[in-house]
C-alpha positions in Angstrom: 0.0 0.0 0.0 1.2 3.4 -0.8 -0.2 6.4 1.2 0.7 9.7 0.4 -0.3 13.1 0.6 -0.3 15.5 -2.6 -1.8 18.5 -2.5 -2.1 21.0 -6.0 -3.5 24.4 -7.0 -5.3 24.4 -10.0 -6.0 27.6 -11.7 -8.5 28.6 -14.2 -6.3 29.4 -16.9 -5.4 25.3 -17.2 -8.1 24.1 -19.9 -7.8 20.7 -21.9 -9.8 20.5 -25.1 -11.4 17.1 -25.9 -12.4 16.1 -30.0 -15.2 14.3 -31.3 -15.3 10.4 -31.5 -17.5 8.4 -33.4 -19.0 5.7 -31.2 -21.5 3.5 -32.2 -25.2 4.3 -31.0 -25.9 2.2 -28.6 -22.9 3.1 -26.6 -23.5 6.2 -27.1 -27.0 6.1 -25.5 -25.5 4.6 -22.6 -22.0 6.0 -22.0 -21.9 10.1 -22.9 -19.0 12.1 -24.5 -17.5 14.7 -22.6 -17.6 18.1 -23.6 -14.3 20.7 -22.9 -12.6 20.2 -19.8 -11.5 23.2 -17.8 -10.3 22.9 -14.0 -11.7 24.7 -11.6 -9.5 27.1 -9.5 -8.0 26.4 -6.4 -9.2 22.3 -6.2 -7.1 20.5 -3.8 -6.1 16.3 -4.3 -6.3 14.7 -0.9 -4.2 10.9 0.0 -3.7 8.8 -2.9 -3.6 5.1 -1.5 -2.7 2.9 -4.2 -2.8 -1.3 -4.8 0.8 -1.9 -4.9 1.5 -4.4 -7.9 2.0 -7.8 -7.3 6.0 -8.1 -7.7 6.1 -5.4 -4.7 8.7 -6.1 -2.4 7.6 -6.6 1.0 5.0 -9.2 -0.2 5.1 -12.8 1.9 6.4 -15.5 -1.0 4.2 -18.5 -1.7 5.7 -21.6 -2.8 5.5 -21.9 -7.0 2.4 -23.6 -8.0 0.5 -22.7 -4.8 -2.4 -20.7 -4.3 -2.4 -17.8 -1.2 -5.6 -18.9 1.1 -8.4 -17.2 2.1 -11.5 -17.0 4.3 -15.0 -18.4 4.7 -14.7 -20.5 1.3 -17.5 -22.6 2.2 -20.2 -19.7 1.4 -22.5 -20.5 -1.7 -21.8 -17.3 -3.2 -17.6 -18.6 -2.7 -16.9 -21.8 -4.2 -13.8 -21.8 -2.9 -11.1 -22.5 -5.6 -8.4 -21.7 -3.8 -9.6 -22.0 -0.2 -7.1 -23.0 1.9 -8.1 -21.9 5.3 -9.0 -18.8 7.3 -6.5 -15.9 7.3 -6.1 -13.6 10.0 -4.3 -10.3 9.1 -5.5 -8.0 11.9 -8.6 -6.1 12.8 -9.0 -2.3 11.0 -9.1 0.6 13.1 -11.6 3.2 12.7 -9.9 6.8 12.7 -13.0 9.3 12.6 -13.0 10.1 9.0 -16.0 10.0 7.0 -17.2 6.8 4.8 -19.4 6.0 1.9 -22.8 4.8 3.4 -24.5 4.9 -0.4 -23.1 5.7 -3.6 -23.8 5.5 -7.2 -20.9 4.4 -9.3 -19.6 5.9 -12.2 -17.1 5.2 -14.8 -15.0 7.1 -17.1 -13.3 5.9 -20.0 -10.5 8.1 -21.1 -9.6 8.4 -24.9 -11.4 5.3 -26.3 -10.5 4.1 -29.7 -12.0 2.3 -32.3 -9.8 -0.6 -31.0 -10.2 0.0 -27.6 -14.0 0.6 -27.4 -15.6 2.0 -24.0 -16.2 -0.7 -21.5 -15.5 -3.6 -23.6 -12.1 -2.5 -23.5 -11.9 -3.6 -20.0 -13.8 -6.3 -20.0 -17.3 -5.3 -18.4 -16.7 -3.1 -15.8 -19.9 -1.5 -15.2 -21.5 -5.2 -15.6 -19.3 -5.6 -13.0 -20.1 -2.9 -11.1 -23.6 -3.7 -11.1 -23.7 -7.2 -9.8 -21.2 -6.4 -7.5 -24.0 -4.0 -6.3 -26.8 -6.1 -6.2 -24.4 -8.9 -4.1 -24.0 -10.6 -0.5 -20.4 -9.2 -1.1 -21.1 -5.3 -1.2 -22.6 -6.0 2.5 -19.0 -6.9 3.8 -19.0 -2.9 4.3 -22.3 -3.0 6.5 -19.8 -3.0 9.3 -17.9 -0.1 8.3 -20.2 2.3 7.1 -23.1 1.2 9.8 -25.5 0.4 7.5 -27.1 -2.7 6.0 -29.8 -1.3 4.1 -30.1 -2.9 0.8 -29.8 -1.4 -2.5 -27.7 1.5 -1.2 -25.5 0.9 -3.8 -25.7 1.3 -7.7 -24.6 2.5 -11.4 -25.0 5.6 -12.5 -24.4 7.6 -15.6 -21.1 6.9 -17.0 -19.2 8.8 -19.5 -16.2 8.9 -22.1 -13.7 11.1 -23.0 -12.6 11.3 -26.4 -9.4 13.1 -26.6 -8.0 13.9 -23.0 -4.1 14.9 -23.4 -1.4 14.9 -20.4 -0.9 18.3 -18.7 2.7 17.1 -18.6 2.7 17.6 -22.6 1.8 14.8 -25.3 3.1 11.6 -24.7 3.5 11.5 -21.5 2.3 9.9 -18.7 -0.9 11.4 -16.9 -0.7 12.5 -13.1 -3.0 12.5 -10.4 -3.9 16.4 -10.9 -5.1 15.0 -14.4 -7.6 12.5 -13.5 -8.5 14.8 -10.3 -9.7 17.7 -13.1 -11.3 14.8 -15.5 -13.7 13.7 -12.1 -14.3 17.0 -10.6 -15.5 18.5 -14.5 -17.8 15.5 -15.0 -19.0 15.9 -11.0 -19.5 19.9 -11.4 -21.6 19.6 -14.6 -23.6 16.4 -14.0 -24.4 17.7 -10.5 -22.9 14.9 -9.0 -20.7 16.0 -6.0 -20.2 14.0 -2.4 -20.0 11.1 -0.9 -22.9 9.4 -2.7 -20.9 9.4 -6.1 -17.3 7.1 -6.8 -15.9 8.3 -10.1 -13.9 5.0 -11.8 -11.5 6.4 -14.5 -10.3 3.6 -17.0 -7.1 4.0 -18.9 -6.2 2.8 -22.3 -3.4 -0.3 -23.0 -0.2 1.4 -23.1 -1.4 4.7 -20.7 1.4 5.5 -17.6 0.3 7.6 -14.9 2.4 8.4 -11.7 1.7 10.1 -8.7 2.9 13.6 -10.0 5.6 15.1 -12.5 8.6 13.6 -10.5 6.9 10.2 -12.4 8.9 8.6 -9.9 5.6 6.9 -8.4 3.4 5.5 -11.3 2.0 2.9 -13.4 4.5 2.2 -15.8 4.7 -1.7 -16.9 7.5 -0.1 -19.5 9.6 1.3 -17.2 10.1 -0.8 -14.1 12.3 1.4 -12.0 9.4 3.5 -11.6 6.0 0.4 -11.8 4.7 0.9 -8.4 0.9 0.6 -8.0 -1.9 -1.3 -10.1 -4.7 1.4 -9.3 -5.5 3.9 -6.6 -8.1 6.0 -5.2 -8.5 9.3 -4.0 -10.5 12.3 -3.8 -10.6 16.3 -4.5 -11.7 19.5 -3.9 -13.1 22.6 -3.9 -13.1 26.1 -2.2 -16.2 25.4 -1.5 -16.1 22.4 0.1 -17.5 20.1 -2.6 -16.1 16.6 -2.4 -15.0 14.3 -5.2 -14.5 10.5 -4.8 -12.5 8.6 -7.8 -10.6 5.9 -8.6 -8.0 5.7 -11.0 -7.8 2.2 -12.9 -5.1 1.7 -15.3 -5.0 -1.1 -18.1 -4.5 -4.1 -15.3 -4.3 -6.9 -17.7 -0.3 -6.6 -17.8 2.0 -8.6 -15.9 2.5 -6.8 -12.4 -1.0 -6.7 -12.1 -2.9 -9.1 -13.8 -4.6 -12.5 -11.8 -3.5 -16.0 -12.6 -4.7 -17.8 -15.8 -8.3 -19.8 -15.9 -10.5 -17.4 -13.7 -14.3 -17.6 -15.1 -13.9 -14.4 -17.3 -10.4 -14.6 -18.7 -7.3 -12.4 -17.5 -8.4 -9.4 -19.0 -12.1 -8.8 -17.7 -10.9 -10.3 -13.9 -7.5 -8.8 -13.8 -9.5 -5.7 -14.5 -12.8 -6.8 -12.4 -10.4 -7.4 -9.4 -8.3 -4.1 -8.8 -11.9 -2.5 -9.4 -13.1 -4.0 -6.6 -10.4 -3.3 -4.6 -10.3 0.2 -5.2 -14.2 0.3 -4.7 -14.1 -1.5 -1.0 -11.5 1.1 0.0 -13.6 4.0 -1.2 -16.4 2.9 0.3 -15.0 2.3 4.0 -11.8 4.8 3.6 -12.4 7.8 1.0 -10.5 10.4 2.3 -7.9 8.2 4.3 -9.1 9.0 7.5 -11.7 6.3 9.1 -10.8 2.3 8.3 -7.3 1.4 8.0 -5.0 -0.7 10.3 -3.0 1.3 12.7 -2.1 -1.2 15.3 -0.2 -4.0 13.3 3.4 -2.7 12.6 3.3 -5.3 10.0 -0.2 -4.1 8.1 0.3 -0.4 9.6 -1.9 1.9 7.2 -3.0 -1.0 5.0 -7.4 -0.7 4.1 -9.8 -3.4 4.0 -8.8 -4.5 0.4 -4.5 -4.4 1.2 -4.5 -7.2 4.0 -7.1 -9.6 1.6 -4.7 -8.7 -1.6 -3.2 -12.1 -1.7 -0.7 -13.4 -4.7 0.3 -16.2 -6.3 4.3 -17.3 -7.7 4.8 -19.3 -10.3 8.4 -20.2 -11.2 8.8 -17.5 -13.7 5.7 -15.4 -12.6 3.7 -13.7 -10.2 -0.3 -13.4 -10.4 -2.8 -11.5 -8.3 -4.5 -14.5 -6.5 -8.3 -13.9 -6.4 -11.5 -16.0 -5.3 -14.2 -17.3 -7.4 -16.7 -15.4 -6.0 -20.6 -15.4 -7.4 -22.4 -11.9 -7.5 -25.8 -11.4 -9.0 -25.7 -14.9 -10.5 -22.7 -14.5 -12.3 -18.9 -16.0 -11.1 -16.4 -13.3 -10.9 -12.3 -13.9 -9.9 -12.1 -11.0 -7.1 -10.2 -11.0 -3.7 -11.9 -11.2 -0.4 -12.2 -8.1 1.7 -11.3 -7.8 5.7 -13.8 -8.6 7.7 -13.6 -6.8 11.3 -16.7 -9.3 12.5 -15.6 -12.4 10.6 -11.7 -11.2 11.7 -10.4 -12.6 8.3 -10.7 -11.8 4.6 -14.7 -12.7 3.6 -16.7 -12.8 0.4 -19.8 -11.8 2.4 -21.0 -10.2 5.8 -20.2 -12.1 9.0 -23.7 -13.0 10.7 
């Protein structure tokens, strides 16, 4: 897990200008283009707490061949692939911050092309996000966010973005401060501000993005020195106090970041299915970095409910993102478990 804390000025005089894209009808009837983006002055980026890739140091080995366990296995919504007993990481600790008691989700595909279409690019992501809202597993949070209404999560509108260039010139990777101005434009004209919206921004094959314009701290599958995280989320403001939750969610289905062959809907859609997942967990129960994280295990120290379940697998020549078969809505996904405060282990669905 990464936690750090960047904080930008954004002026009004910064302004990206977005083409025309031809998209077939029916995605465009259910995915909207993006006018011009211009930032709003004086927004401020809060804690971007990343999902460090899977050939991070400081991850605990597994033998070649094996598969990392995890808990309750035995559920009917978990068949249990690779269950191999209950894990105990450690309890979270609730700081006082705020958390995400209902939310719509919302995703953002950033310069589509006629090869990389929105959506299907990634798999199915807001299929995904769907059944993962209409799941036992959502309820995992009830705990968290001290609620276990149902149906207090959904999908909402979700967009695409024809032609979004780097404020760090062509070419180059995108920062934070650009996927911070992409969420709070779409927010700010939709309406859409607070806690009861997650923006998910998906990123083309090929697309780096780093923490800031050191690019010391990125995504970067081409450049190693510098391959750090798998996706992140954050949030960002306004002078007036208007929240923005997003994600950021990079093309996963690279080595680094991807799950282990065979999962129900092939490495791409799961690779991408499972990071999503992660990153929506930790919104949920930690947007701004300030309520659930663990700060008594030296160990697990700042890690969220998605870091102490994020379990991975090493071949002899490789290293996968380990998930469970998990079923939501009806239909099997490959995602990790969560931490479960109740359950004390890594679940698939709400402790009784």
């Amino acid at each position: 897990m990464q936690r750090l804390i960047l904080k930008w000025n954004c002026f009004a005089s910064l302004a990206i200008c977005l083409m025309a894209v031809v998209l077939p009808a029916q995605t465009q009837q259910s995915i909207k283009p993006v006018g011009n983006i211009t930032a709003a002055p004086g927004l401020k980026t809060h804690t971007p707490i990343a999902t460090p890739t899977n050939q991070s140091q400081g991850r605990e080995p597994i033998a070649p061949g094996t598969t990392s366990p995890f808990s309750r296995g035995n559920n009917s919504e978990d068949p249990g692939s690779s269950y191999q007993g209950v894990r105990y990481p450690d309890d979270l600790v609730y700081q006082g911050g705020p958390t995400v008691e209902s939310a719509e989700f919302h995703s953002i595909f950033i310069n589509p092309t006629a090869q990389c279409a929105p959506n299907s690019c990634w798999g199915d992501p807001i299929g995904f996000l769907r059944d993962l809202s209409e799941s036992q597993f959502i309820g995992v949070t009830d705990q968290y966010v001290n609620s276990s209404a149902p149906d207090r999560y959904s999908v909402g509108q979700n967009f695409y973005v024809p032609a979004y260039s780097p404020s760090s010139g062509p070419g180059m990777p995108f920062t934070d401060l650009d996927m911070a101005v992409a969420a709070y434009f779409i927010a700010s004209q939709s309406g859409s501000f607070g806690y009861g919206h997650v923006y998910h921004l998906f990123l083309t094959p090929g697309q780096d993005i780093c923490f800031d314009n050191t690019f010391s701290t990125c995504y970067s599958p081409d450049n190693p020195s510098s391959f750090a995280f798998c996706g992140y989320h954050n949030s960002v403001s306004d002078t007036s106090g208007n929240v923005v939750l997003y994600t950021v969610e990079p093309y996963q289905n690279v080595p680094g970041c991807n799950v282990r062959p065979g999962t129900p809907n092939g490495q791409l859609a799961d690779s991408t299915n499972n990071v999503v997942s992660h990153e929506t967990f930790e919104t949920v129960t930690d947007p701004l970095g300030s309520a659930w994280w663990n700060s008594d295990n030296v160990g697990a120290y700042g890690q969220e409910i998605g870091d102490e379940c994020s379990f991975v697998i090493f071949t002899s020549t490789s290293a996968y993102f380990d998930p469970s078969v998990v079923r939501l809505n009806h239909t099997l996904y490959a995602v990790q478990p969560e931490y479960s405060n109740a359950a004390h282990g890594c679940a698939t669905f709400p402790a009784d």
